[in-house]
C-alpha positions as CSV (number, residue, x, y, z in Angstrom):
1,X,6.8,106.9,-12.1
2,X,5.1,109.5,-9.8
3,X,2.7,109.1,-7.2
4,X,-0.1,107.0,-8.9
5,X,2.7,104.7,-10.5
6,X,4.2,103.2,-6.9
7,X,0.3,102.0,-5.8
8,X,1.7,98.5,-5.8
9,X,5.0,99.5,-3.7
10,X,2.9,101.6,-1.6
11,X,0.7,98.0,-0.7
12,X,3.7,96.0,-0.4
13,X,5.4,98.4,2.1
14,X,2.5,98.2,4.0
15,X,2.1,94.6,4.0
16,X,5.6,94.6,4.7
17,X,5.3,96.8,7.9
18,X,2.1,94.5,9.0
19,X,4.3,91.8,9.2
20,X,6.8,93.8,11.6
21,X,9.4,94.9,8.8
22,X,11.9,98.1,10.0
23,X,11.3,101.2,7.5
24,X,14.7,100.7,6.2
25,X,14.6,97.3,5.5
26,X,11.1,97.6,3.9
27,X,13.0,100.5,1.7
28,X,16.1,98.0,1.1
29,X,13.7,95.2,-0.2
30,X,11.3,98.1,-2.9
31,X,14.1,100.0,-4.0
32,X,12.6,103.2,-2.6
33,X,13.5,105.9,-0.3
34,X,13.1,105.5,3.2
35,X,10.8,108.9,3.9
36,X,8.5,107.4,0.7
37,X,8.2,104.1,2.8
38,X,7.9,106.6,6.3
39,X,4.9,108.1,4.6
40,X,3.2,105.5,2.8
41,X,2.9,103.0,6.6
42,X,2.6,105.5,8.5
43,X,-1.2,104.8,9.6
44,X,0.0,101.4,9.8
45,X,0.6,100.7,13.5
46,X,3.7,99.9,14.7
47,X,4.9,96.2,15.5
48,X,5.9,95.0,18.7
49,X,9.2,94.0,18.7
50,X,9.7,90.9,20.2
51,X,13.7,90.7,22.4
52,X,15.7,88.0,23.3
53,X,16.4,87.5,26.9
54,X,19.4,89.8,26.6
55,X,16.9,92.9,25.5
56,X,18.4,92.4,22.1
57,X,15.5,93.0,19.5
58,X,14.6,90.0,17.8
59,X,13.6,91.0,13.9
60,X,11.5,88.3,11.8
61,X,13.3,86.7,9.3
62,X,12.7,88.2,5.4
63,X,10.7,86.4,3.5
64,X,12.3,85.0,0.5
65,X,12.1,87.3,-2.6
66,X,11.4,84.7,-5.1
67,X,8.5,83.1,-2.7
68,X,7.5,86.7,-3.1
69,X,7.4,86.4,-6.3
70,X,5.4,83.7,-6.7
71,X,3.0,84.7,-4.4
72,X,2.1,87.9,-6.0
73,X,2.5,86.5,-9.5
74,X,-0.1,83.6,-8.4
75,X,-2.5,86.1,-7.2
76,X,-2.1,88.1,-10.3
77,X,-3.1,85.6,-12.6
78,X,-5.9,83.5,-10.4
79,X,-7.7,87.6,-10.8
80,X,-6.7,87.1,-14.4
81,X,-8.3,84.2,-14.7
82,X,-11.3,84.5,-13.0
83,X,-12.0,87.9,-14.9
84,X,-11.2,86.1,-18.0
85,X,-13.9,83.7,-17.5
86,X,-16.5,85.7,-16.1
87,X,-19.6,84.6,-16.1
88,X,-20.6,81.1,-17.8
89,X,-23.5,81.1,-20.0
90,X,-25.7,78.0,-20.3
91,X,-23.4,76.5,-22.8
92,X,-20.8,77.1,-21.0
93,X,-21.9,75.7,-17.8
94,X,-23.3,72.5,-20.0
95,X,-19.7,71.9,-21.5
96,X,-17.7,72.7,-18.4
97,X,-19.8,70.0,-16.8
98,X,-19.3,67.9,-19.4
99,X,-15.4,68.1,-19.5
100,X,-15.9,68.0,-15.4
101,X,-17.7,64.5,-15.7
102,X,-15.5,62.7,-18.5
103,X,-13.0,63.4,-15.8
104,X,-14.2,62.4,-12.7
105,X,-17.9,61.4,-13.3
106,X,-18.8,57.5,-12.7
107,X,-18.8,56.0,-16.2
108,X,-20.9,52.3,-15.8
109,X,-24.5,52.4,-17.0
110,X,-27.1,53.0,-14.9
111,X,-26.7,56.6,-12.8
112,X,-24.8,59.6,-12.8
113,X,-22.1,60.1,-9.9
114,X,-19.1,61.4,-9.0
115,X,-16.7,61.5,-5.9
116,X,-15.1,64.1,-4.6
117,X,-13.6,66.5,-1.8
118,X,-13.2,69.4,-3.0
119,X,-16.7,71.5,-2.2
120,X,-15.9,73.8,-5.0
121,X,-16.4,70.9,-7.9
122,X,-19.1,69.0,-6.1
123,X,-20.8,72.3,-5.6
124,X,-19.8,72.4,-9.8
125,X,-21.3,69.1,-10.3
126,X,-24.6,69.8,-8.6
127,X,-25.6,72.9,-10.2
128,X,-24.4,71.7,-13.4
129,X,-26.9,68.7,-13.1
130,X,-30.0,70.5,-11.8
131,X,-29.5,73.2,-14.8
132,X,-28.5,70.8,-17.7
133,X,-31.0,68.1,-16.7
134,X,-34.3,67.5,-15.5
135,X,-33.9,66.2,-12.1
136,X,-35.9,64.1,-9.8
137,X,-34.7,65.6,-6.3
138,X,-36.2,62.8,-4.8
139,X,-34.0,60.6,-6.8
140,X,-30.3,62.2,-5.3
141,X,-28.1,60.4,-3.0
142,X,-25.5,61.4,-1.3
143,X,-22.4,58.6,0.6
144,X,-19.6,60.3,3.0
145,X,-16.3,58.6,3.5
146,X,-14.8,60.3,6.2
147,X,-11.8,58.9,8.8
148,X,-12.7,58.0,12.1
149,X,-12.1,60.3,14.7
150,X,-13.4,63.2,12.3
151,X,-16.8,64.9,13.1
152,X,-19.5,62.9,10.7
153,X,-22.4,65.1,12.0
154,X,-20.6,68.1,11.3
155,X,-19.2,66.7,7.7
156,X,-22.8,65.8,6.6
157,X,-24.2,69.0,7.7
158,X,-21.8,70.6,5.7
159,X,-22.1,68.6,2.4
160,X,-26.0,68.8,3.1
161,X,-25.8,72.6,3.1
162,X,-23.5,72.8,0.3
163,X,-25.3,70.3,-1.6
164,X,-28.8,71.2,-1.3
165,X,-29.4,67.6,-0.6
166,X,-31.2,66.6,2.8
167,X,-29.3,64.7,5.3
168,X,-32.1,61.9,5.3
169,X,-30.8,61.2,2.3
170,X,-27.6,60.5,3.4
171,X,-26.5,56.7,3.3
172,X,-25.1,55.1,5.4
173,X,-21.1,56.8,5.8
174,X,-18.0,54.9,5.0
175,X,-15.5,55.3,8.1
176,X,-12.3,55.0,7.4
177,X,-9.1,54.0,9.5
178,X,-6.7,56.8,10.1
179,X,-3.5,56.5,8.5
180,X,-0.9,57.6,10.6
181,X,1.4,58.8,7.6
182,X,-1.9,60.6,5.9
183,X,-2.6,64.2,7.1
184,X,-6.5,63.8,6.4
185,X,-6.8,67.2,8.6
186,X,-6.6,68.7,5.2
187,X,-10.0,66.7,4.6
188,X,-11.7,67.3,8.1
189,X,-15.2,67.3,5.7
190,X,-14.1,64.3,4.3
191,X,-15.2,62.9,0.4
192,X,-18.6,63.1,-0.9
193,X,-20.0,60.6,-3.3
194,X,-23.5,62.0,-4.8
195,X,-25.3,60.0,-7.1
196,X,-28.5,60.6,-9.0
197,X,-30.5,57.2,-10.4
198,X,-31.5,58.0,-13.7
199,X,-29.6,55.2,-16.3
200,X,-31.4,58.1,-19.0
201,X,-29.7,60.8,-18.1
202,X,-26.7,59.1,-17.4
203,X,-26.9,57.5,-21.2
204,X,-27.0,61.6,-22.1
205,X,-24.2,62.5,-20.3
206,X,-22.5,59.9,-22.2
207,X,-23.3,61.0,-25.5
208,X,-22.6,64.7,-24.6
209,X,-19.2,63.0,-23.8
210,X,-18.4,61.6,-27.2
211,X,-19.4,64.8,-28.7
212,X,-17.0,67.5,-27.1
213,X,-14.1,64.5,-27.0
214,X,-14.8,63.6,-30.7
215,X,-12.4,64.6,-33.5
216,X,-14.6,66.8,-35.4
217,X,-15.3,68.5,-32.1
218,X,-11.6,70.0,-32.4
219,X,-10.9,70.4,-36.1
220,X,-10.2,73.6,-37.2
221,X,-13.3,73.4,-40.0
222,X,-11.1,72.2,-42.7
223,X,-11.3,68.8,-41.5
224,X,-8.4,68.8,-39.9
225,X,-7.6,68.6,-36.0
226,X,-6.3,71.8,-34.4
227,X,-3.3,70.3,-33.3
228,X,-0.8,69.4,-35.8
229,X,3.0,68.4,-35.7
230,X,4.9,71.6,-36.0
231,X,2.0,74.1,-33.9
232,X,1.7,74.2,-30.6
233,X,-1.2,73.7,-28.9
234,X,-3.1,76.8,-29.7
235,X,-2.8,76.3,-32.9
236,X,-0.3,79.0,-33.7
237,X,3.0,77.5,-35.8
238,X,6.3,77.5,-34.1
């Protein structure tokens, strides 16, 4: 493959060394030779070796190859994706937020919320609002529900950064009880509620809703819906 064609082994022995790998097991586990591996780490600095009491040196264990595997093949294809995507034009944006909102959106009449703790789609949610809509700042809430124990000035700080929403307009938080069989340090921010009270805009939302989820949304402009017994789901037949 020559020179240019072993990049990827070349980052993988290097990883590999990083982690305190031996030059021949890093040249066992890539299928190369052991000067190539010699040459390609060799600005890497060495690992200390760590030794059992008996001066014996103690190796790390391997990591699994399939883990490996996985690892590299879900990296691959989260670049993949996010270069497939690119960047989301207004109508994109609108029908993202749309499909975003039929999912976890608050449906009863009268304001527009959702729930949520992960910053990335409550981040989502809010710029999809303020660019979709006309918006009333003065008009956005936000709740926390956050376990005792757990930093709330820190957590609303956070939210009221990531939000854009001030922290005086912050109600009053829900505390919950720790559950002892509940890791919640996965949550240490906890779940943010943010509601805007507008029953119009909600009543848009809505009807965007019924729009992208209606039939005639998906046909394929014969009348018919994309997905038919005997295609799969992009519409190629089996």
């Amino acid at each position: 493959m020559g020179y240019r064609g072993k990049l990827a082994e070349q980052e993988a022995a290097r990883a590999l060394r990083a982690d305190g790998w031996a030059l021949a097991a890093i040249a066992a586990e890539l299928g190369v030779a052991k000067s190539s591996v010699s040459r390609w780490v060799r600005d890497v600095p060495a690992p200390t070796v760590p030794r059992s009491p008996g001066g014996r040196a103690v190796r790390p264990a391997r990591p699994h190859a399939q883990a490996e595997r996985k690892a590299r093949e879900i990296a691959e294809l989260r670049a993949e994706g996010a270069a497939r995507v690119g960047t989301l034009s207004e109508r994109d944006l609108l029908l993202a937020g749309v499909a975003l909102y039929a999912g976890e959106g608050h449906k009863r009449d009268g304001a527009v919320a959702m729930a949520n703790s992960d910053p990335a789609l409550v981040r989502f949610f809010c710029t999809w609002l303020r660019r979709c809509f006309e918006v009333d700042e003065h008009r956005l809430r936000a709740r926390l529900y956050l376990h005792e124990g757990l930093d709330l000035e820190a957590a609303t700080r956070f939210w009221s950064d990531l939000t854009a929403i001030p922290a005086t307009h912050f109600g009053r938080p829900y505390r919950a009880v720790p559950d002892g069989g509940i890791r919640h340090s996965n949550h240490e921010h906890g779940c943010l509620t943010v509601r805007y009270s507008c029953a119009h805009t909600h009543r848009r939302i809505m009807g965007l809703i019924d729009g992208v989820f209606t039939p005639a949304a998906t046909s394929d402009g014969g009348g018919g819906l994309w997905y038919r017994s005997g295609s799969d789901r992009s519409g190629v037949a089996q």
